[in-house]
PDB file of N, CA, C, O and CB in Angstrom:
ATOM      1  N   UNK A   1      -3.281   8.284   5.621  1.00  0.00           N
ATOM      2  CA  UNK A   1      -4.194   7.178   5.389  1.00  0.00           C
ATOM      3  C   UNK A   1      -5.535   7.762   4.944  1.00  0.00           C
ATOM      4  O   UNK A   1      -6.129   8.590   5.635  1.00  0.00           O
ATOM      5  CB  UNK A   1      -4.353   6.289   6.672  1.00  0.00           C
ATOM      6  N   UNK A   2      -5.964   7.346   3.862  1.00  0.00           N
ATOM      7  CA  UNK A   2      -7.247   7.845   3.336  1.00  0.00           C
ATOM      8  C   UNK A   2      -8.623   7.305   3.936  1.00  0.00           C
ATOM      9  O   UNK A   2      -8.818   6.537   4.879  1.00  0.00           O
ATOM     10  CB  UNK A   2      -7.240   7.550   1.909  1.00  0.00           C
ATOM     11  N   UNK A   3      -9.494   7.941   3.104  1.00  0.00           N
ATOM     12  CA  UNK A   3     -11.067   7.172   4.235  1.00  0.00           C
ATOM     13  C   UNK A   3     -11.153   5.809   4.195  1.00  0.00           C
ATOM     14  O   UNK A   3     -11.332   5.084   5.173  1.00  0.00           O
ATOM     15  CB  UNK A   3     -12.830   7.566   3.689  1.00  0.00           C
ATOM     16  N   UNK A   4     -11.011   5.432   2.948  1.00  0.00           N
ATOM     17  CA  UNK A   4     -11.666   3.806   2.671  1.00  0.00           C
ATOM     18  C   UNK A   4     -10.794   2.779   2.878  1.00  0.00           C
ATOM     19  O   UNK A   4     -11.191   1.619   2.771  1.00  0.00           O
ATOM     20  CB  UNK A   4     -12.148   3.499   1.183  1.00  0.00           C
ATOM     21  N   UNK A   5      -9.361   3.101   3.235  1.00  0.00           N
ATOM     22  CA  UNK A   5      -8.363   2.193   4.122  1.00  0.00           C
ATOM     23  C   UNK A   5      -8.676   2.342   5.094  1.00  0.00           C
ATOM     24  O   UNK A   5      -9.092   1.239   5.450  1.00  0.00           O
ATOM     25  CB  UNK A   5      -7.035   2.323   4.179  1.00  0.00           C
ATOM     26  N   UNK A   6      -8.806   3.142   6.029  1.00  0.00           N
ATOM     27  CA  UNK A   6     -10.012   3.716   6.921  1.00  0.00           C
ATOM     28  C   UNK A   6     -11.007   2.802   7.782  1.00  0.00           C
ATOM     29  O   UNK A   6     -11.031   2.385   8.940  1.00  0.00           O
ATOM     30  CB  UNK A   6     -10.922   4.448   5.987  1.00  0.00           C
ATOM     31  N   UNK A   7     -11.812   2.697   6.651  1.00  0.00           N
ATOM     32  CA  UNK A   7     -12.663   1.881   6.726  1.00  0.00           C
ATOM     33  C   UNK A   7     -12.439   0.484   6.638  1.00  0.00           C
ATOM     34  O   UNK A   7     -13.127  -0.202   7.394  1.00  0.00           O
ATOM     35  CB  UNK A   7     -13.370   2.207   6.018  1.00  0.00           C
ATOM     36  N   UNK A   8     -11.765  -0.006   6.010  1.00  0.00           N
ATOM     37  CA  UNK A   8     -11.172  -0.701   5.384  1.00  0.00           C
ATOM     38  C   UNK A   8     -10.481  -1.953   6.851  1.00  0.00           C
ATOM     39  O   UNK A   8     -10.577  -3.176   6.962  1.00  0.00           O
ATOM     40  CB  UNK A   8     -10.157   0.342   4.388  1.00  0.00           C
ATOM     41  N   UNK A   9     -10.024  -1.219   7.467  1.00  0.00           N
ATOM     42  CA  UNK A   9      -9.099  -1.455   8.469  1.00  0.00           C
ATOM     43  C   UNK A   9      -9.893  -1.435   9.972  1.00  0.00           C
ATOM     44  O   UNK A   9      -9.515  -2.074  10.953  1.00  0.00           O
ATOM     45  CB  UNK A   9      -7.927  -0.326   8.324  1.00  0.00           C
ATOM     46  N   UNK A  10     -10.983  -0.623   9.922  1.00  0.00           N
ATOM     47  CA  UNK A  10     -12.152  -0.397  11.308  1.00  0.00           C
ATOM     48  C   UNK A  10     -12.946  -1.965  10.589  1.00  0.00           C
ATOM     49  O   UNK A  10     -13.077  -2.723  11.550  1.00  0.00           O
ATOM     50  CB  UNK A  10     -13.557   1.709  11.313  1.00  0.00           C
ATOM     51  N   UNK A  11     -13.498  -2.674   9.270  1.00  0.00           N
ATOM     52  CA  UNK A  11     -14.419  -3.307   9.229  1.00  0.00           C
ATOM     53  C   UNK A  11     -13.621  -4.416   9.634  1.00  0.00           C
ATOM     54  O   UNK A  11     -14.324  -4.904  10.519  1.00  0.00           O
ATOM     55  CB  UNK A  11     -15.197  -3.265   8.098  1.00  0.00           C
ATOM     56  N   UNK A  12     -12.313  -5.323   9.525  1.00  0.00           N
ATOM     57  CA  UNK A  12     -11.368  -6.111   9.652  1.00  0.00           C
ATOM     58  C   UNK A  12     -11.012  -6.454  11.297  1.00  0.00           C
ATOM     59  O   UNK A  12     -10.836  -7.410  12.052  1.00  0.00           O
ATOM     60  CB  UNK A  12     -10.293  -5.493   8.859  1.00  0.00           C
ATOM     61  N   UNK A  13     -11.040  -4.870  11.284  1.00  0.00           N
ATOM     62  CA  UNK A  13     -11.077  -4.903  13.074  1.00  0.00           C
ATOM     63  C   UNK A  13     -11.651  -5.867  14.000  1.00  0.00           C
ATOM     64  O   UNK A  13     -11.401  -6.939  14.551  1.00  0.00           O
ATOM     65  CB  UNK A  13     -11.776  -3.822  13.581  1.00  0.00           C
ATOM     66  N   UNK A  14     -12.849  -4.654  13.869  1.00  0.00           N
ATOM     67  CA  UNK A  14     -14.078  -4.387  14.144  1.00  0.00           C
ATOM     68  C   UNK A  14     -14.857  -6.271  14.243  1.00  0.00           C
ATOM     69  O   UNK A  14     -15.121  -6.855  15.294  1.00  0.00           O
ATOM     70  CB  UNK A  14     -14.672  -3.162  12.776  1.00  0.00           C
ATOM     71  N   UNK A  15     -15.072  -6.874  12.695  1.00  0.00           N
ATOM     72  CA  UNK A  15     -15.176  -7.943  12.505  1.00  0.00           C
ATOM     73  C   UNK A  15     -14.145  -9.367  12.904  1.00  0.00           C
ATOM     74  O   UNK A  15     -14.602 -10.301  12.246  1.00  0.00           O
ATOM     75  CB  UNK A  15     -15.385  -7.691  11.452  1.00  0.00           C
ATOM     76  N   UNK A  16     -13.578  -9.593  13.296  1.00  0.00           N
ATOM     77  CA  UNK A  16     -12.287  -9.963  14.072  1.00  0.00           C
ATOM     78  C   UNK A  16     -12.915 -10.138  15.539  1.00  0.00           C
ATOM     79  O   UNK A  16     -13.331 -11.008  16.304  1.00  0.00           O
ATOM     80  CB  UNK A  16     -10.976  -8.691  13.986  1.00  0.00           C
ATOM     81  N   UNK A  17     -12.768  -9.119  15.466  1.00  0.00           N
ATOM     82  CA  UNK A  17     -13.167  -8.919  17.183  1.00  0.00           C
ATOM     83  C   UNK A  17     -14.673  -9.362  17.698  1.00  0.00           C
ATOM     84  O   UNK A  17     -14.779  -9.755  18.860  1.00  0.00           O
ATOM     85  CB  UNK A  17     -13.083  -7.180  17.601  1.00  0.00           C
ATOM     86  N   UNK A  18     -15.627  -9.314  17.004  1.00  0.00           N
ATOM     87  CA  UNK A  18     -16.759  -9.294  16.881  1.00  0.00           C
ATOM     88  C   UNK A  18     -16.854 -11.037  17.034  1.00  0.00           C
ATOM     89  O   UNK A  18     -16.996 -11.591  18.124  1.00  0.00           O
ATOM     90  CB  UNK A  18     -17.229  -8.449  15.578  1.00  0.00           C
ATOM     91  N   UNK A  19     -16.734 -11.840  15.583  1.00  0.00           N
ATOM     92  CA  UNK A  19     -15.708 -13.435  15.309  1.00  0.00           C
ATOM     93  C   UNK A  19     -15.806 -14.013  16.963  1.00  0.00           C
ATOM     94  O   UNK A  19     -16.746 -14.629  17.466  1.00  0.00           O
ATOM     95  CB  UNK A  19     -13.443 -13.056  14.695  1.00  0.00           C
ATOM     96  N   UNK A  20     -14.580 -13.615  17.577  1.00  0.00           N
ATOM     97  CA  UNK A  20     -13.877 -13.710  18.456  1.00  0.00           C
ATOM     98  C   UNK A  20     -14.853 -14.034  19.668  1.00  0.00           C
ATOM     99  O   UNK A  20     -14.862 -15.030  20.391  1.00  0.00           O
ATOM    100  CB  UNK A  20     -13.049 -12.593  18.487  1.00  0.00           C
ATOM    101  N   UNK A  21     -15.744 -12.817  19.688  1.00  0.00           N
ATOM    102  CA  UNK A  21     -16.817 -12.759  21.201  1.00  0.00           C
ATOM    103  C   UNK A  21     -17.727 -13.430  20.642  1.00  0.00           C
ATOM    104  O   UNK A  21     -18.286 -14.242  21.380  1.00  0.00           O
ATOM    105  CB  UNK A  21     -17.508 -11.212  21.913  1.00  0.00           C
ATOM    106  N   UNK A  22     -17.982 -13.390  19.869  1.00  0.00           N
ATOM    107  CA  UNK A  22     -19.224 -15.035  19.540  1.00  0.00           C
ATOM    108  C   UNK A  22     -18.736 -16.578  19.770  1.00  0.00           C
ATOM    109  O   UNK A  22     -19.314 -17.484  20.372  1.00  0.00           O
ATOM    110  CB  UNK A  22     -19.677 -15.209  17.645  1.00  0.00           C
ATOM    111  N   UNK A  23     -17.106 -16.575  18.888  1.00  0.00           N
ATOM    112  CA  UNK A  23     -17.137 -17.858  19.029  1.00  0.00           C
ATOM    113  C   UNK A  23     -16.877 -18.402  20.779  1.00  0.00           C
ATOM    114  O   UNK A  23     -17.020 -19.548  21.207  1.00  0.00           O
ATOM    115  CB  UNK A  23     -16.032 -18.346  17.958  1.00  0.00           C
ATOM    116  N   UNK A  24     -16.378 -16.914  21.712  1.00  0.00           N
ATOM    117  CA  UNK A  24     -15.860 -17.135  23.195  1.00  0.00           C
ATOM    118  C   UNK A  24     -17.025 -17.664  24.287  1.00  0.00           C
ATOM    119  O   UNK A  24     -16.901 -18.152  25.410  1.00  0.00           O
ATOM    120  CB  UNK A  24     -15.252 -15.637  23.758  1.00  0.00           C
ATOM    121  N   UNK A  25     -17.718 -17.485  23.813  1.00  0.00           N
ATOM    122  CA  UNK A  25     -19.602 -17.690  24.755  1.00  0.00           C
ATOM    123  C   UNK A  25     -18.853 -19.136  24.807  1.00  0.00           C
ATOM    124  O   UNK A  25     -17.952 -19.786  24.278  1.00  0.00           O
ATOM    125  CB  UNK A  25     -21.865 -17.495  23.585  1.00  0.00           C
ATOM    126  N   UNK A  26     -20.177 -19.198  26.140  1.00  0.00           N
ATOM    127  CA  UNK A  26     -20.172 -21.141  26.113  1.00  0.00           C
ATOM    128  C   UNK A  26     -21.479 -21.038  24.888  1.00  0.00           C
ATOM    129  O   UNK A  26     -21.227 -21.104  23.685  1.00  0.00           O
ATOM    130  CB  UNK A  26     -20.851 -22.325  28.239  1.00  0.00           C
ATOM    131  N   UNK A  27     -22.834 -20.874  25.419  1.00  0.00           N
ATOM    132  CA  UNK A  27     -23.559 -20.677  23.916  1.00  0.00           C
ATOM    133  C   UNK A  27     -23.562 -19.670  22.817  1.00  0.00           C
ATOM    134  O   UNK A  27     -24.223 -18.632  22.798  1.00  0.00           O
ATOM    135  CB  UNK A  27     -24.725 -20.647  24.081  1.00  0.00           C
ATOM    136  N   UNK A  28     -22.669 -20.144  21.826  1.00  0.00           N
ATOM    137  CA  UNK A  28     -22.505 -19.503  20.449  1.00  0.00           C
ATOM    138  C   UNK A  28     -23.719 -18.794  20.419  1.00  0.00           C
ATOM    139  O   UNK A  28     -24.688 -19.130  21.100  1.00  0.00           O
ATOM    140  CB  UNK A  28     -22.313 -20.500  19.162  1.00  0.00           C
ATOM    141  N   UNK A  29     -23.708 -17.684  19.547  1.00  0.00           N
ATOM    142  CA  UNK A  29     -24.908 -16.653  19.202  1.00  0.00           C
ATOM    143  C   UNK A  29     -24.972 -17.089  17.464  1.00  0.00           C
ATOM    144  O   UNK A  29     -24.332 -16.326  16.742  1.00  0.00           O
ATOM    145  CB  UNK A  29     -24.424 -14.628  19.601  1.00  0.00           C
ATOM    146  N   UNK A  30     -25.537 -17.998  16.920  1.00  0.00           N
ATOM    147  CA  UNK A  30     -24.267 -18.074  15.447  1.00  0.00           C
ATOM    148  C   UNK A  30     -24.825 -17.214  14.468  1.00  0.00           C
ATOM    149  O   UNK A  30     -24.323 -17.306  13.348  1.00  0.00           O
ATOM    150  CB  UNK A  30     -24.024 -19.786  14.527  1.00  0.00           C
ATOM    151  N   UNK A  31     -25.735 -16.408  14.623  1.00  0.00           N
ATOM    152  CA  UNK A  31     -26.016 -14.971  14.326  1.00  0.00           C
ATOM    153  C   UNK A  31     -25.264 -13.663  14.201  1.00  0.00           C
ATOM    154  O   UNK A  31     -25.189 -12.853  13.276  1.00  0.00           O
ATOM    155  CB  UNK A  31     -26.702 -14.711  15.069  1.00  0.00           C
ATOM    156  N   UNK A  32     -24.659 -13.707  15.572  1.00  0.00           N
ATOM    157  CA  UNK A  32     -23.535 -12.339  15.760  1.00  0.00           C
ATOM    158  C   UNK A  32     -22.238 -13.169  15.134  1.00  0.00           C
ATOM    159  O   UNK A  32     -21.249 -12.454  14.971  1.00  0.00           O
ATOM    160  CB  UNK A  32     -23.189 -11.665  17.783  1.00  0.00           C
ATOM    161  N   UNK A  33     -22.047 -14.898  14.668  1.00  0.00           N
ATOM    162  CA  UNK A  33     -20.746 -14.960  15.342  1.00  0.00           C
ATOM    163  C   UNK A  33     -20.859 -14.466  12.785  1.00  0.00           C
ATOM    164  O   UNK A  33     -20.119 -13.797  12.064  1.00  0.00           O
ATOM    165  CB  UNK A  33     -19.846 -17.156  16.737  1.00  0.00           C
ATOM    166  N   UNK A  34     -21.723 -15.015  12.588  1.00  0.00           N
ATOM    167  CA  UNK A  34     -22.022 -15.141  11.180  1.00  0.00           C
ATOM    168  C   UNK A  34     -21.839 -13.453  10.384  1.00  0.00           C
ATOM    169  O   UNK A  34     -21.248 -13.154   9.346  1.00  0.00           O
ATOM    170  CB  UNK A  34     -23.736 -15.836  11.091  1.00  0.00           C
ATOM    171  N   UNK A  35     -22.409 -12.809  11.108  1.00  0.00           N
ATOM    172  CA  UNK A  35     -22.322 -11.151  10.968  1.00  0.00           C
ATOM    173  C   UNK A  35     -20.531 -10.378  11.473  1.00  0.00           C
ATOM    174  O   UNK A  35     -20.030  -9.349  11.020  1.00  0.00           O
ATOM    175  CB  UNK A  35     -23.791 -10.456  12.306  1.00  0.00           C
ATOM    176  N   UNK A  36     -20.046 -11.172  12.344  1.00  0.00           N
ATOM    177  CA  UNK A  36     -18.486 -10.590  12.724  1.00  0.00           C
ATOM    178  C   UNK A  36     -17.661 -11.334  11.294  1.00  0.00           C
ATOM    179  O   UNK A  36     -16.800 -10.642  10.751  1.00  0.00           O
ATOM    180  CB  UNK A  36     -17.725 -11.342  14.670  1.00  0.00           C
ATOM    181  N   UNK A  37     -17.888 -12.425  10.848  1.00  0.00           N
ATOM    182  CA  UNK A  37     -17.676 -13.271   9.602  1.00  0.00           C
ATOM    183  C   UNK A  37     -17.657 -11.932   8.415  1.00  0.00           C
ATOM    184  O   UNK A  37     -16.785 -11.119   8.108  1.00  0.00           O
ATOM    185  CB  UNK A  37     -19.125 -14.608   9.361  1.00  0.00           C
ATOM    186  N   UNK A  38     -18.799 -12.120   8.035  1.00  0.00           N
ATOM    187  CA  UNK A  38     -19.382 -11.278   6.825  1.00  0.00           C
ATOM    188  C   UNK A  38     -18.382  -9.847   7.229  1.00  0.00           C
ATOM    189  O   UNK A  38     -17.522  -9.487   6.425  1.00  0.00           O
ATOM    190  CB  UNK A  38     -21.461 -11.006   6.894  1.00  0.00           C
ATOM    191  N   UNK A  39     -18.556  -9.232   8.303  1.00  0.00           N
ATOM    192  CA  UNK A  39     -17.866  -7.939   8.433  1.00  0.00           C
ATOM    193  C   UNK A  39     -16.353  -8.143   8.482  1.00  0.00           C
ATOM    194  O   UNK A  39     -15.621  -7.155   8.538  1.00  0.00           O
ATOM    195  CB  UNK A  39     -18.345  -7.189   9.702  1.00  0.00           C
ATOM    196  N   UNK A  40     -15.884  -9.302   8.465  1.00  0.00           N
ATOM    197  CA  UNK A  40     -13.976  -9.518   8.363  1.00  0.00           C
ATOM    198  C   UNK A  40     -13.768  -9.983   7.112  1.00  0.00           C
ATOM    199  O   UNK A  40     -12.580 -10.245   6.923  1.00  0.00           O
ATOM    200  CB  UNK A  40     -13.135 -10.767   9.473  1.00  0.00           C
ATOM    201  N   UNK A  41     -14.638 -10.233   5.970  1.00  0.00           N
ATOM    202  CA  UNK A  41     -14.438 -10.902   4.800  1.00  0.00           C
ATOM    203  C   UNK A  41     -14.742  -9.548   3.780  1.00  0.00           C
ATOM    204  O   UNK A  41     -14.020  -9.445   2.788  1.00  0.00           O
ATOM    205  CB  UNK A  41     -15.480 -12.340   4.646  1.00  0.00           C
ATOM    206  N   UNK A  42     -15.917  -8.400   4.041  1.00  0.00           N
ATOM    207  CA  UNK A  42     -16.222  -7.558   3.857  1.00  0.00           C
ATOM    208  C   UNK A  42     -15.075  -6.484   3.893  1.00  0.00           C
ATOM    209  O   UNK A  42     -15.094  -5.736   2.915  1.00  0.00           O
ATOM    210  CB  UNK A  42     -17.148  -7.543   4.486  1.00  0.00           C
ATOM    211  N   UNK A  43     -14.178  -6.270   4.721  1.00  0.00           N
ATOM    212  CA  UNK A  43     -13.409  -5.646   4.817  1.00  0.00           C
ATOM    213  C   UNK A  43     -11.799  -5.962   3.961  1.00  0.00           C
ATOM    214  O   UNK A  43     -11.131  -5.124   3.357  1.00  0.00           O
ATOM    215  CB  UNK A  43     -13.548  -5.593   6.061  1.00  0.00           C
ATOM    216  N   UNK A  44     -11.442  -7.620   4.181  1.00  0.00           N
ATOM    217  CA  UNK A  44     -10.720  -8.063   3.185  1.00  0.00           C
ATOM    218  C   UNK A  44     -10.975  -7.634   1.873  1.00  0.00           C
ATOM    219  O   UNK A  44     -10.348  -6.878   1.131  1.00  0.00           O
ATOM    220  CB  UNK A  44     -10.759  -9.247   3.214  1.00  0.00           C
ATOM    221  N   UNK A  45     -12.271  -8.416   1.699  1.00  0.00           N
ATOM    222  CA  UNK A  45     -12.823  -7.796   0.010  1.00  0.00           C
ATOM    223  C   UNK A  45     -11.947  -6.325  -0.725  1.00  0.00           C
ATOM    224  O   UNK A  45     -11.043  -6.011  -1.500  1.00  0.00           O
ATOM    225  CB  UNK A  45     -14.793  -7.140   0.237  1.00  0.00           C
ATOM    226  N   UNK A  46     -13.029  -5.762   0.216  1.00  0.00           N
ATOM    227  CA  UNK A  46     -12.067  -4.163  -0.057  1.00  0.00           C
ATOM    228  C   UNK A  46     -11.157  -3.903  -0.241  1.00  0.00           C
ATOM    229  O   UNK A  46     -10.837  -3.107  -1.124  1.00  0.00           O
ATOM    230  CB  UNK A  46     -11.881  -3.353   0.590  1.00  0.00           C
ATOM    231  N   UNK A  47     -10.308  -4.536   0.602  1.00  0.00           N
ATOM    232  CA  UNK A  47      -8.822  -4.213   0.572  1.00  0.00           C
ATOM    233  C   UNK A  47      -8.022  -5.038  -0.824  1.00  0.00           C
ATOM    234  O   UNK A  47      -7.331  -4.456  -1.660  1.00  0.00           O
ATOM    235  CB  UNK A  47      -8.134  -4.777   2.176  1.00  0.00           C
ATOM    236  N   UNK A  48      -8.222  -6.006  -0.810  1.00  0.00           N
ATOM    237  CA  UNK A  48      -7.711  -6.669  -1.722  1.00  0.00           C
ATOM    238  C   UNK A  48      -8.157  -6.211  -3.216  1.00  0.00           C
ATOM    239  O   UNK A  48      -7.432  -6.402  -4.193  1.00  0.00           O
ATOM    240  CB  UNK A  48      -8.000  -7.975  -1.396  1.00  0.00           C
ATOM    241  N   UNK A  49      -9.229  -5.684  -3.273  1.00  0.00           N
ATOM    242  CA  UNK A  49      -9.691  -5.007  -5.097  1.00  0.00           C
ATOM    243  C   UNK A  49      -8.617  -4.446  -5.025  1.00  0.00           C
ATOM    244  O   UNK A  49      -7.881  -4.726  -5.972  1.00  0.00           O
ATOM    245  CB  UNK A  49     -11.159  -3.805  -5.598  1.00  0.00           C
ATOM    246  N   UNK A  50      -7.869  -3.217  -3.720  1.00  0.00           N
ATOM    247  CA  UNK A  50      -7.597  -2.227  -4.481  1.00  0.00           C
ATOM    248  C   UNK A  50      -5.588  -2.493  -5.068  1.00  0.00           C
ATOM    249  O   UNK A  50      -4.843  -1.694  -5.635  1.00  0.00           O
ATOM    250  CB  UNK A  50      -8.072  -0.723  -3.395  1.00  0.00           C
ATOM    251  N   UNK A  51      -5.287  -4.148  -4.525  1.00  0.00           N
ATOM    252  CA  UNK A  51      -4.259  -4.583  -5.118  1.00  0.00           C
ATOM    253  C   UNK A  51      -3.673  -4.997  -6.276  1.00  0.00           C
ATOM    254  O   UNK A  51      -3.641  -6.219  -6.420  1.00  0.00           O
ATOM    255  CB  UNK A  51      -4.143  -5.097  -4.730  1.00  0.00           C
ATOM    256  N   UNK A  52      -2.973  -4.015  -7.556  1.00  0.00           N
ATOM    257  CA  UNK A  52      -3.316  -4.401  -8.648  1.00  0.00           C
ATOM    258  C   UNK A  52      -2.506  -6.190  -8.966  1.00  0.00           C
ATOM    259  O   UNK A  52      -1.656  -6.757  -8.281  1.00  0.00           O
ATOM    260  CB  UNK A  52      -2.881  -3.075  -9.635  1.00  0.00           C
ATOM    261  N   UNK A  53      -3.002  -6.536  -9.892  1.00  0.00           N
ATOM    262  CA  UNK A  53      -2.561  -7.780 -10.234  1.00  0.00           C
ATOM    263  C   UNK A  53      -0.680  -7.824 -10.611  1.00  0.00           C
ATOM    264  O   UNK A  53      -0.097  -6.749 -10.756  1.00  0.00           O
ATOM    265  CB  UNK A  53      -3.592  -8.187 -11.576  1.00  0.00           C
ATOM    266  N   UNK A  54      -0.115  -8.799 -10.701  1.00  0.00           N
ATOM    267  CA  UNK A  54       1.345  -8.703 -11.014  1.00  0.00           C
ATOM    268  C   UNK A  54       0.883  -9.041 -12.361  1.00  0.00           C
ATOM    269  O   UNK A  54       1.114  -8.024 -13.016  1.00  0.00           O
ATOM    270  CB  UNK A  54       2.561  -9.697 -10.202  1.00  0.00           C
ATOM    271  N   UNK A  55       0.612  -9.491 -12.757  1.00  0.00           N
ATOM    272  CA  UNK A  55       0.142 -10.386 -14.366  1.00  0.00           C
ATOM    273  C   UNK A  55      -0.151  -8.894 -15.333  1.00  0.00           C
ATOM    274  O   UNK A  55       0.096  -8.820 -16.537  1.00  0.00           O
ATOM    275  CB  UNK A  55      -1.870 -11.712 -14.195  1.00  0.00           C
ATOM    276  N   UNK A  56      -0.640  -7.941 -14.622  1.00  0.00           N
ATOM    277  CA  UNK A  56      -0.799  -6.633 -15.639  1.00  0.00           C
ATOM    278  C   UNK A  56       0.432  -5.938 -16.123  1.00  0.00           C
ATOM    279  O   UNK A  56       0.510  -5.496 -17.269  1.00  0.00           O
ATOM    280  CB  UNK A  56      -1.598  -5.490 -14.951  1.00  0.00           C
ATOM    281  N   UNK A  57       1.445  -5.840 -15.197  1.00  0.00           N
ATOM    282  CA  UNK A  57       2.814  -5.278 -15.315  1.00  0.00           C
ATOM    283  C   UNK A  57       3.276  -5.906 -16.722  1.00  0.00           C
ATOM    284  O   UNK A  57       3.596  -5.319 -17.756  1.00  0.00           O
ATOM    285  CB  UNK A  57       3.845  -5.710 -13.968  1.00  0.00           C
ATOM    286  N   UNK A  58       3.217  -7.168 -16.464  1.00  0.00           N
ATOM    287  CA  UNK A  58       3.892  -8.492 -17.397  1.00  0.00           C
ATOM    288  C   UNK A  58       3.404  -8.073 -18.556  1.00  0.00           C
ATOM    289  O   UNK A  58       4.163  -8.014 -19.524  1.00  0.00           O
ATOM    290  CB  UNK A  58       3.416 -10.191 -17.090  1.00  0.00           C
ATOM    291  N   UNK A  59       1.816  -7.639 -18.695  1.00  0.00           N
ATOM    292  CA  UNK A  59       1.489  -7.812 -20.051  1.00  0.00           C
ATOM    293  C   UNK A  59       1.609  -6.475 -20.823  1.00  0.00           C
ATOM    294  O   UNK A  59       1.698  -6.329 -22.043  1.00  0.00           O
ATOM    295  CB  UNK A  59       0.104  -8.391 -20.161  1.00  0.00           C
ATOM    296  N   UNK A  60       1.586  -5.134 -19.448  1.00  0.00           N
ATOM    297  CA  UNK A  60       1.655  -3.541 -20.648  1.00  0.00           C
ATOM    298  C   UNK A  60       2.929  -3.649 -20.554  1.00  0.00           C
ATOM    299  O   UNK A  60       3.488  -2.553 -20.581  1.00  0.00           O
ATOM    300  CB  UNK A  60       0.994  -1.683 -20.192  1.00  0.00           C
ATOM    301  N   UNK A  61       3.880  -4.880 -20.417  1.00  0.00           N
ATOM    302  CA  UNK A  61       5.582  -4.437 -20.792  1.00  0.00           C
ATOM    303  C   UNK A  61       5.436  -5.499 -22.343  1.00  0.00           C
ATOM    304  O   UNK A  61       5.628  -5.415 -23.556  1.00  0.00           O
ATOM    305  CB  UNK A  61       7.261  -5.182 -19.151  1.00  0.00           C
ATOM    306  N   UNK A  62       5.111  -6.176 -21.626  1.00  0.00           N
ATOM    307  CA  UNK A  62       4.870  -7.298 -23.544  1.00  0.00           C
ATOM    308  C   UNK A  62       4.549  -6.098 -24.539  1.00  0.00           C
ATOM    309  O   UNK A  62       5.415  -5.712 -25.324  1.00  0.00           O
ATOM    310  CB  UNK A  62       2.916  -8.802 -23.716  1.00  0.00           C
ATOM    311  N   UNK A  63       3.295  -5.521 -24.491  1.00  0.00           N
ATOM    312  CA  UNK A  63       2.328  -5.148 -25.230  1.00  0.00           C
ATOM    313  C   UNK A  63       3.724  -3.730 -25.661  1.00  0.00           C
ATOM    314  O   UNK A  63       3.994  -3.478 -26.835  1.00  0.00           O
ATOM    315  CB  UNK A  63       0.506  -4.859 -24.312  1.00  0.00           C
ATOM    316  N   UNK A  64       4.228  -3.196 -24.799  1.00  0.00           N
ATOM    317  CA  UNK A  64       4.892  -1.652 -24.989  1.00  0.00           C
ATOM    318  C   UNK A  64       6.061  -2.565 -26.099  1.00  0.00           C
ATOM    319  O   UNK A  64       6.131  -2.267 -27.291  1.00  0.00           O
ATOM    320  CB  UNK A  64       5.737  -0.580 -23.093  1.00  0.00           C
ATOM    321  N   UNK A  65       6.913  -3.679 -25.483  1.00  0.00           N
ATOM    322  CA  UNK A  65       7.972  -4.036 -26.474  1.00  0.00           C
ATOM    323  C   UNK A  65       7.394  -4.543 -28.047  1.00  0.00           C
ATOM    324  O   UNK A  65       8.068  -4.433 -29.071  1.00  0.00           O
ATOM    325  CB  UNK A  65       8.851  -5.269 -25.754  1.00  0.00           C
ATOM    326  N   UNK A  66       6.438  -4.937 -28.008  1.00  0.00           N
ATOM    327  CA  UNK A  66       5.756  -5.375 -29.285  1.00  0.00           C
ATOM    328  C   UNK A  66       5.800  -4.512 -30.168  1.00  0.00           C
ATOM    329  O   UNK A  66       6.196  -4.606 -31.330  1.00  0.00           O
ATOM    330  CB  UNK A  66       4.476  -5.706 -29.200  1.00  0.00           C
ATOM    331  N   UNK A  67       5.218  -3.300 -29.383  1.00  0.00           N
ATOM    332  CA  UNK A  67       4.763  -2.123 -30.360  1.00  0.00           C
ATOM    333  C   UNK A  67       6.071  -1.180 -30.546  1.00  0.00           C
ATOM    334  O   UNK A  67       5.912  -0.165 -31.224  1.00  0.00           O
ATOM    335  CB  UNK A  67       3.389  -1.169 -29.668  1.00  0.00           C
ATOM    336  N   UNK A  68       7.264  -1.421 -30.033  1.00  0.00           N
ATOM    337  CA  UNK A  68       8.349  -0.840 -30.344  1.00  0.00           C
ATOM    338  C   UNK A  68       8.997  -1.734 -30.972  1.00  0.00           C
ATOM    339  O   UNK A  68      10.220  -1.627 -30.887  1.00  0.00           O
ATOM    340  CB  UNK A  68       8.989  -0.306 -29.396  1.00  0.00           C
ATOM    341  N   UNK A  69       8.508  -2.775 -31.713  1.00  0.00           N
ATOM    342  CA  UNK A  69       9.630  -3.765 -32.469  1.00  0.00           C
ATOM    343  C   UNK A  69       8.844  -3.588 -34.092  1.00  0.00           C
ATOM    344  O   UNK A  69       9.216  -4.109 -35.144  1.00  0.00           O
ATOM    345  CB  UNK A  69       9.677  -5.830 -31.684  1.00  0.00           C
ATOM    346  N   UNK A  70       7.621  -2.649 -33.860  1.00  0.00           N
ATOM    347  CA  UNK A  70       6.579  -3.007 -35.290  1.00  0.00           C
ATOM    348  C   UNK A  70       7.545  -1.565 -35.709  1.00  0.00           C
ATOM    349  O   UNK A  70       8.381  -1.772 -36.589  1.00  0.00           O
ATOM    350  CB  UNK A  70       4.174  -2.931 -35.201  1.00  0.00           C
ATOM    351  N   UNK A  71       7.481  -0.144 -35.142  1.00  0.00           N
ATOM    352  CA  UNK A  71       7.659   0.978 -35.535  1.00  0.00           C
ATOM    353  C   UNK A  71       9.617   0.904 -36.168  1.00  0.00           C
ATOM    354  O   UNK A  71      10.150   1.906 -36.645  1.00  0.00           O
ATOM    355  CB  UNK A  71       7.132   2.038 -34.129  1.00  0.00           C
TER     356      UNK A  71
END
């Protein structure tokens, strides 16, 4: 597992958990609960750039048969 899955996976955590003990109070903090938010969406973010699209496959196979039907 590399650093930035890593990371990746501690901010998701980390933020989750964080979420969790804000929303558990009887009085909400909606400060900490807003910051455990940002740090579980922050961490999604990340993760999800590094998923390439299915729609790209589709199109460098179009694009490869095209150019083997010109030659």
């Amino acid at each position: 597992m590399n650093i930035s899955r890593l990371i990746n996976f501690i901010c998701i955590v980390v933020g989750g958990a964080v979420a969790f003990y804000a929303q558990a109070q009887q009085e909400q903090n909606t400060y900490i609960l807003m910051g455990g938010i940002v740090l579980l969406v922050f961490g999604i973010y990340r993760t999800s750039r590094n998923i390439p699209s299915k729609f790209d496959k589709e199109e460098a196979s179009f694009i490869k048969t095209e150019r083997e039907d010109e030659v």
